[in-house]
N, C-alpha and C positions, 0 to 999 in steps of 0.2 A: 428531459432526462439526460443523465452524464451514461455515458456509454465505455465500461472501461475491460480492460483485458489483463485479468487478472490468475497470473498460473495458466496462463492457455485458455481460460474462461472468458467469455464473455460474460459482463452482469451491470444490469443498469439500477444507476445512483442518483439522487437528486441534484439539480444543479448546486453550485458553488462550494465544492468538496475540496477540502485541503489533505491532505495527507493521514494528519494527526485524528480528526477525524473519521476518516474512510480505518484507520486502527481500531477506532472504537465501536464500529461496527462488526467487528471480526471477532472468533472466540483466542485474543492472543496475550488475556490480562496473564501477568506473571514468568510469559513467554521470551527467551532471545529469539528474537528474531531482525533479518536486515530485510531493508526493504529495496530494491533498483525500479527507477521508474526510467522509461525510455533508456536502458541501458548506462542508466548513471544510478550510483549510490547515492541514497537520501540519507544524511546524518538523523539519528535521532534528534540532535538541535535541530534542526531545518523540517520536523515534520509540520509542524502547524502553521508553518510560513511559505510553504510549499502544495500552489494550487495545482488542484487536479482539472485535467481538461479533456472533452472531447474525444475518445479515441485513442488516450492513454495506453502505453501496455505495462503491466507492472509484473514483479517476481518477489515474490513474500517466501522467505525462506527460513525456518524455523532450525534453530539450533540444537541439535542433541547428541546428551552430553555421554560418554561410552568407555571402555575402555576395552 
C-alpha cells in the first residue's frame, strides 16, 4: 500500500499511483483545483507523468469563485 498525506490526512492507496490518477479518485470532476506535492506545484500537464511515492504529502486546493 502507498501511504500518502493528503490535506493533513493520512490515507492509503494502491501501489503505483501517478498523480492524474490519485484525481480520479477524488470527488473534483468540474472543479479548479491545484495540486502541491512535496511543496512544489504539479502542472495540470505533468499530472499523469507525475509518480506518487511513499510517504508523499500533498495540498489539493480547490478554487472558489466569489465576490
Amino acid at each position: 500500500m502507498l501511504t500518502l498525506h493528503i490535506n493533513g490526512e493520512q490515507k492509503q492507496f494502491p501501489p503505483e499511483l501517478n498523480v492524474a490518477e490519485l484525481v480520479a479518485t477524488m470527488p473534483l470532476a468540474g472543479k479548479r483545483f491545484a495540486i502541491e506535492l512535496n511543496g512544489e506545484i504539479v502542472p495540470r500537464s505533468g499530472h499523469a507523468t507525475t509518480p506518487l511515492r511513499d510517504g508523499d504529502k500533498l495540498e489539493i486546493v480547490i478554487a472558489v469563485g466569489g465576490g
